[in-house]
TIMI-2910 file (N, C-alpha, C, CB; in pm, 1 decimal, decimal comma, always signed):
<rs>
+----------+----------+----------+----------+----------+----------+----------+----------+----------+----------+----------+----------+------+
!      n_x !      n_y !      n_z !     ca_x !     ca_y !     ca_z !      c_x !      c_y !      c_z !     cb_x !     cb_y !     cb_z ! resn !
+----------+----------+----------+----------+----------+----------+----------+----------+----------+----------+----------+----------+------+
!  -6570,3 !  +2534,2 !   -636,9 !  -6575,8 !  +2444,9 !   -523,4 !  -6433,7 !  +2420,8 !   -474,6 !  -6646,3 !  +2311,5 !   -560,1 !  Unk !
!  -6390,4 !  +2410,8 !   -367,6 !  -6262,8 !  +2372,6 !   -306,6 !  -6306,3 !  +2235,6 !   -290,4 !  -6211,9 !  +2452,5 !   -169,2 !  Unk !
!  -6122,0 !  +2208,7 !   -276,7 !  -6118,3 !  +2033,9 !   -249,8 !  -6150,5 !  +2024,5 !   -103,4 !  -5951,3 !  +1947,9 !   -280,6 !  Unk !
!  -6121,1 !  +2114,6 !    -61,8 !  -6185,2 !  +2060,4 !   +151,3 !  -6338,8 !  +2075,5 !   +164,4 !  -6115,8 !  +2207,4 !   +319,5 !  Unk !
!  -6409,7 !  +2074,4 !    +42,7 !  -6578,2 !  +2056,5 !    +24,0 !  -6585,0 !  +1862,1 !    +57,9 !  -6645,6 !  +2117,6 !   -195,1 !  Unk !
!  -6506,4 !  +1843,7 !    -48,4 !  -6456,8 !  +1708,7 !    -72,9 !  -6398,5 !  +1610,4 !    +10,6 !  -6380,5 !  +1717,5 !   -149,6 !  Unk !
!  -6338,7 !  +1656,3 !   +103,1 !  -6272,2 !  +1614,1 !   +181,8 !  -6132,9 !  +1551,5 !   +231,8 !  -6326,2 !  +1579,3 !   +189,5 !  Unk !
!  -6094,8 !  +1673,9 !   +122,7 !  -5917,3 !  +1657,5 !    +62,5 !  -5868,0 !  +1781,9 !   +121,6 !  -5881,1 !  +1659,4 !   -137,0 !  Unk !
!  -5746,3 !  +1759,6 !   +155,5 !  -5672,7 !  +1873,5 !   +220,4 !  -5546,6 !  +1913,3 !   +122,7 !  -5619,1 !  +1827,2 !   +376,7 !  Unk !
!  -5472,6 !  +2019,5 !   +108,3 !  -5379,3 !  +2046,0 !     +8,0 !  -5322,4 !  +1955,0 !     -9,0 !  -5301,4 !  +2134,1 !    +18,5 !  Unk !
!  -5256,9 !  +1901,0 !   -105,6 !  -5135,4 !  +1758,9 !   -123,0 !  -5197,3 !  +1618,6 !   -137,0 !  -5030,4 !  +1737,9 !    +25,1 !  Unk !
!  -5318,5 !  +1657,2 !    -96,4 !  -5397,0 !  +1495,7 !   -100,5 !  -5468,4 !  +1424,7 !   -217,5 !  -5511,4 !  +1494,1 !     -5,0 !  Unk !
!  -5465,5 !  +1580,2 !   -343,4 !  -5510,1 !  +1554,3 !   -481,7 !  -5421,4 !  +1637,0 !   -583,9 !  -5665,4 !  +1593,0 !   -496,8 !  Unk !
!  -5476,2 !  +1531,9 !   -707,1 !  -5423,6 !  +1583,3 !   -809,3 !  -5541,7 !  +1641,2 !   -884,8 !  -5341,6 !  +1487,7 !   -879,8 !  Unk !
!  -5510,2 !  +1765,2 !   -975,8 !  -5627,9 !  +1806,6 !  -1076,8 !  -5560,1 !  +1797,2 !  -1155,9 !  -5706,8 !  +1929,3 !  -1081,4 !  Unk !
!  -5648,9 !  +1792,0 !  -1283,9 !  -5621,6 !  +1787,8 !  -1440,8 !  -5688,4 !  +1837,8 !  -1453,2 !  -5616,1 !  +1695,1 !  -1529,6 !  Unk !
!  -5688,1 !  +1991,7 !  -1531,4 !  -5761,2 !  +2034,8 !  -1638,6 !  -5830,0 !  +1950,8 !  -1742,5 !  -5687,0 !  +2106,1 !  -1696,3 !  Unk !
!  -5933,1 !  +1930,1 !  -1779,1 !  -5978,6 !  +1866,5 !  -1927,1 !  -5924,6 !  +1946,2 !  -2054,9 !  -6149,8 !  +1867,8 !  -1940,9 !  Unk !
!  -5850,7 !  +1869,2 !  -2158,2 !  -5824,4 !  +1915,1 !  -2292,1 !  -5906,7 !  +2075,5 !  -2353,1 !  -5874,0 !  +1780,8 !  -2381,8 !  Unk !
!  -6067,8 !  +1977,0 !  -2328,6 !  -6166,6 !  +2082,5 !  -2431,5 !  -6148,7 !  +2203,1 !  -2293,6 !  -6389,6 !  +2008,5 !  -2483,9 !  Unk !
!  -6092,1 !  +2248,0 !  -2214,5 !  -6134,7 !  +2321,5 !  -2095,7 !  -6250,6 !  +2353,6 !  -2021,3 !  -6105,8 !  +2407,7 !  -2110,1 !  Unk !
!  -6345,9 !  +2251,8 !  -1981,5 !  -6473,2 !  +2255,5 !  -1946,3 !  -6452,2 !  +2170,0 !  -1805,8 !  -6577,4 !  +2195,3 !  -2065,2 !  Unk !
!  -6339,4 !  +2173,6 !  -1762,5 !  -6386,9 !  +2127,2 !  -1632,2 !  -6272,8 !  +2059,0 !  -1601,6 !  -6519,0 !  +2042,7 !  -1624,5 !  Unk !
!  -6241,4 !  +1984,0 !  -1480,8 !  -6091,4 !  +1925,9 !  -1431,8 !  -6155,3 !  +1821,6 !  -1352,0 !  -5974,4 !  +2037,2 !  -1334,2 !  Unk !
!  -6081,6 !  +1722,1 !  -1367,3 !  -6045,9 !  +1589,4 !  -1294,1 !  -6006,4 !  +1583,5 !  -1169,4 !  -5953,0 !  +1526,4 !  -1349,4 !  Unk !
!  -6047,6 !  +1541,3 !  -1071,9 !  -5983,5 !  +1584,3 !   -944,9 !  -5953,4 !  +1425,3 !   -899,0 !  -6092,6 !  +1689,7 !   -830,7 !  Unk !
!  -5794,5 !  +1344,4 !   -867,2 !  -5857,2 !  +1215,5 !   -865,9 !  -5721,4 !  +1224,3 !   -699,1 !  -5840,9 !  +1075,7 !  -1054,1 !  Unk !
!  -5760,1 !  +1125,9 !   -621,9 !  -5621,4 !  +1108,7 !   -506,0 !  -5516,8 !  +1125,3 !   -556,0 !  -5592,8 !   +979,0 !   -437,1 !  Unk !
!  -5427,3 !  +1183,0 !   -457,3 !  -5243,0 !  +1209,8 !   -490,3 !  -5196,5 !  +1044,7 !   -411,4 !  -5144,0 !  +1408,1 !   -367,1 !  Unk !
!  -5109,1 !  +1007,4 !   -482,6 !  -5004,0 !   +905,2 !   -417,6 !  -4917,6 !   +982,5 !   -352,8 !  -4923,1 !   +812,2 !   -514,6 !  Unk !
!  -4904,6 !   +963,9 !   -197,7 !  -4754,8 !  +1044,1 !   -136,1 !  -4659,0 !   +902,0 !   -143,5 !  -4769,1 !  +1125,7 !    +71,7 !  Unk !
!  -4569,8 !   +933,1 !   -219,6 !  -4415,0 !   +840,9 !   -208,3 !  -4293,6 !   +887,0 !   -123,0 !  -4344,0 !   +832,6 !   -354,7 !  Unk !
!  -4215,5 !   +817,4 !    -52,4 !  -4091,6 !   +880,4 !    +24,5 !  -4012,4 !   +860,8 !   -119,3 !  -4020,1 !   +787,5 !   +189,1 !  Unk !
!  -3916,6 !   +957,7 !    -59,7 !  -3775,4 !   +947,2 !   -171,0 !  -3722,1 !   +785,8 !   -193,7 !  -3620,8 !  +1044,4 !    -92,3 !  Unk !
!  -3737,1 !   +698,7 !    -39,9 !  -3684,6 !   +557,9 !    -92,1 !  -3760,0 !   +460,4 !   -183,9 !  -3659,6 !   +479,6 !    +19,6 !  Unk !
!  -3928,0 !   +527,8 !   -159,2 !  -3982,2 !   +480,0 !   -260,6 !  -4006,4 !   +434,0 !   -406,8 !  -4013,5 !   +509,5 !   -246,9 !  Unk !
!  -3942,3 !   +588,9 !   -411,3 !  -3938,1 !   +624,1 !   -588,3 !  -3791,6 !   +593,3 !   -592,1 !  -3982,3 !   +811,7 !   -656,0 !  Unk !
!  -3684,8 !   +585,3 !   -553,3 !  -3559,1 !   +513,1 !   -604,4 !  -3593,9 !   +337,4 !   -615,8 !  -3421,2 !   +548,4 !   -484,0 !  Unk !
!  -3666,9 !   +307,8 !   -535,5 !  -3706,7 !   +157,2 !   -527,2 !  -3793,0 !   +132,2 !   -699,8 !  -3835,2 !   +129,5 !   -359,2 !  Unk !
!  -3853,7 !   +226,2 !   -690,1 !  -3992,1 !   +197,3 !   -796,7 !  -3958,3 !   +236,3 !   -908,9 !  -4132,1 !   +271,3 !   -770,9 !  Unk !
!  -3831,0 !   +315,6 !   -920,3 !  -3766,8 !   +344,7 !  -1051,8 !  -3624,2 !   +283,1 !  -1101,0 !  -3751,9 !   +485,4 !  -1052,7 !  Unk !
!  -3613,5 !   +159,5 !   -999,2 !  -3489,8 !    +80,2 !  -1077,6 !  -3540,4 !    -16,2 !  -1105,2 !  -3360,7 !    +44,4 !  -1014,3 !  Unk !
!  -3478,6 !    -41,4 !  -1231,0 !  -3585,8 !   -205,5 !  -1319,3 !  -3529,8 !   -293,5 !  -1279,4 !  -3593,7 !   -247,3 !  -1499,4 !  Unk !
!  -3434,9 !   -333,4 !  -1179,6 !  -3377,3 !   -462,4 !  -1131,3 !  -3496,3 !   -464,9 !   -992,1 !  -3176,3 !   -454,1 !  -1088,8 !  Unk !
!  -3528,4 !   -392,5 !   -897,8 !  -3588,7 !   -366,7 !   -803,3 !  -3741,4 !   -415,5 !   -828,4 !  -3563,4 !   -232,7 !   -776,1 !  Unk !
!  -3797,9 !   -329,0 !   -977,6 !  -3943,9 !   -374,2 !   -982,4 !  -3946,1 !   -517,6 !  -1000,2 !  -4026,2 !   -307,2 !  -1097,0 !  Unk !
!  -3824,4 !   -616,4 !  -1118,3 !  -3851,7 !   -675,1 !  -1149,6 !  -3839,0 !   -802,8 !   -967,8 !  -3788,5 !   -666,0 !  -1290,3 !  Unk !
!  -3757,3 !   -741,9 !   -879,6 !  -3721,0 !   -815,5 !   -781,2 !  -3889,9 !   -888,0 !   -690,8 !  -3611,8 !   -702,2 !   -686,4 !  Unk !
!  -3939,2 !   -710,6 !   -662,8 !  -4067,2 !   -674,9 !   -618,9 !  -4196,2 !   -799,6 !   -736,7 !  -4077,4 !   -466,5 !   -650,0 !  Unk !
!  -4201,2 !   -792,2 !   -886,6 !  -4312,0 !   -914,3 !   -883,8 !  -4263,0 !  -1043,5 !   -920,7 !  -4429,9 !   -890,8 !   -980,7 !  Unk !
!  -4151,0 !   -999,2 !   -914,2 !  -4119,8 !  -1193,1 !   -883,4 !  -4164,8 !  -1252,1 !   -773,6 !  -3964,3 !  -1243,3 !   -863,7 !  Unk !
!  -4161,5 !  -1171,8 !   -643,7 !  -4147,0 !  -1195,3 !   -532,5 !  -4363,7 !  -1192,7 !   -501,1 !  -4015,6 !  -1067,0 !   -456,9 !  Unk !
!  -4391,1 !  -1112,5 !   -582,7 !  -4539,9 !  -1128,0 !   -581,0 !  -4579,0 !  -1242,7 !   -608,0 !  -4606,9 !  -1050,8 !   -661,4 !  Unk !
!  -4554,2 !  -1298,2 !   -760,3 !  -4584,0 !  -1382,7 !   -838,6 !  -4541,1 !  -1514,2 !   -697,2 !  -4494,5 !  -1364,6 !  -1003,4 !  Unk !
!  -4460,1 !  -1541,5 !   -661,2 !  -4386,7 !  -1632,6 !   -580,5 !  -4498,1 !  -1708,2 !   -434,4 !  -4243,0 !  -1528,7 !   -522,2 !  Unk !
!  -4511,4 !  -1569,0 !   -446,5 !  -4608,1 !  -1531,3 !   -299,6 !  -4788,0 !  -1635,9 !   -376,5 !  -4638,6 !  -1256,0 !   -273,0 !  Unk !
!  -4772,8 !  -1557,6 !   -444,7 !  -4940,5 !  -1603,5 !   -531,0 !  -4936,5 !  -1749,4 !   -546,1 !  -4968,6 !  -1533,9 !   -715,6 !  Unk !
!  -4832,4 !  -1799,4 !   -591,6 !  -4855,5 !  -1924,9 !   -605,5 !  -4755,8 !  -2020,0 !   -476,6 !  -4820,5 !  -1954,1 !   -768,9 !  Unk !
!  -4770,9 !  -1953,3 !   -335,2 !  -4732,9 !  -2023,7 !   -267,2 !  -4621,1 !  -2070,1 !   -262,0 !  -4788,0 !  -2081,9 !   -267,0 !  Unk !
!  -4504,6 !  -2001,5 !   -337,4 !  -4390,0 !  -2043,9 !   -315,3 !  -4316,6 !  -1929,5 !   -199,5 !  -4321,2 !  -2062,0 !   -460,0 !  Unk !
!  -4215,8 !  -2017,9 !   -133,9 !  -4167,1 !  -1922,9 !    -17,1 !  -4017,4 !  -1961,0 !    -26,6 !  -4240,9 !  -1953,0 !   +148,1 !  Unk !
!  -3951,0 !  -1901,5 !    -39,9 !  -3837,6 !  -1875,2 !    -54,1 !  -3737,9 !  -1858,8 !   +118,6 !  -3855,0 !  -1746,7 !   -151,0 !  Unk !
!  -3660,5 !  -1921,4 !   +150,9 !  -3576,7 !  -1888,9 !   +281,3 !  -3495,9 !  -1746,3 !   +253,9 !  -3459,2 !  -2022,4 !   +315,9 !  Unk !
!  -3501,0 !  -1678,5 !   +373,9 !  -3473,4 !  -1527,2 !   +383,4 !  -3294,6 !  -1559,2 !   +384,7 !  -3557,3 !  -1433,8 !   +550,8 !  Unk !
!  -3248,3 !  -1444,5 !   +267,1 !  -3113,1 !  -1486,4 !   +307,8 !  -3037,6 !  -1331,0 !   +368,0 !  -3025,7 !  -1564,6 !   +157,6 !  Unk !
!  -2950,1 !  -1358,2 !   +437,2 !  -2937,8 !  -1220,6 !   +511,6 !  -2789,0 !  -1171,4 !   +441,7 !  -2933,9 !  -1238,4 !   +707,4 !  Unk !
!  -2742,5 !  -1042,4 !   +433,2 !  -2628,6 !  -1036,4 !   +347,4 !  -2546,2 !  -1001,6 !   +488,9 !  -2630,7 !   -916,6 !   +201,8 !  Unk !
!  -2412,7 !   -996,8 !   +468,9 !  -2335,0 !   -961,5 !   +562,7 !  -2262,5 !   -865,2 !   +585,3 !  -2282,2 !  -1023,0 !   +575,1 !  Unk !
!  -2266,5 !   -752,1 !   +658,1 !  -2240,4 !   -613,6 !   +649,8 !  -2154,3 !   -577,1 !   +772,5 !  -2372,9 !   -531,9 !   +642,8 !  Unk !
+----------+----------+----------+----------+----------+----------+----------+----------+----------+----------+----------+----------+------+
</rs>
C-alpha cells in the first residue's frame, strides 16, 4: 500500500519497521524549521517556554520587556 492511499504525501510520515518484521508503523512527521530545533534543543529556552506555559495556566501575566538593540 502507498502512503498517498492514506492520504500522506512524501515527508508527511514517518515509518517504523516492527522489531519481529511483520509490518511497520506509519504515524505523522513533525516538520520543524531550523529555528525551531535550536529553540527546542537549548535547556535554558525549554525551560523559558514552560515557565511561561505554567504562568499562562494559572493566569499569571507578566509585562513584556523589550531588550535594546
Amino acid at each position: 500500500m502507498s502512503v498517498g492511499r492514506l492520504g500522506f504525501s512524501e515527508g508527511h510520515v514517518v515509518a517504523e519497521r516492527l522489531e519481529d518484521g511483520s509490518g511497520w508503523v506509519v504515524r505523522p512527521a513533525v516538520l520543524m524549521t531550523d529555528a525551531e530545533i535550536d529553540i527546542l534543543t537549548s535547556p535554558k529556552s525549554v525551560e523559558d517556554i514552560e515557565r511561561s506555559l505554567d504562568d499562562l495556566a494559572e493566569g499569571n501575566i507578566r509585562p513584556r520587556v523589550r531588550s535594546r538593540g
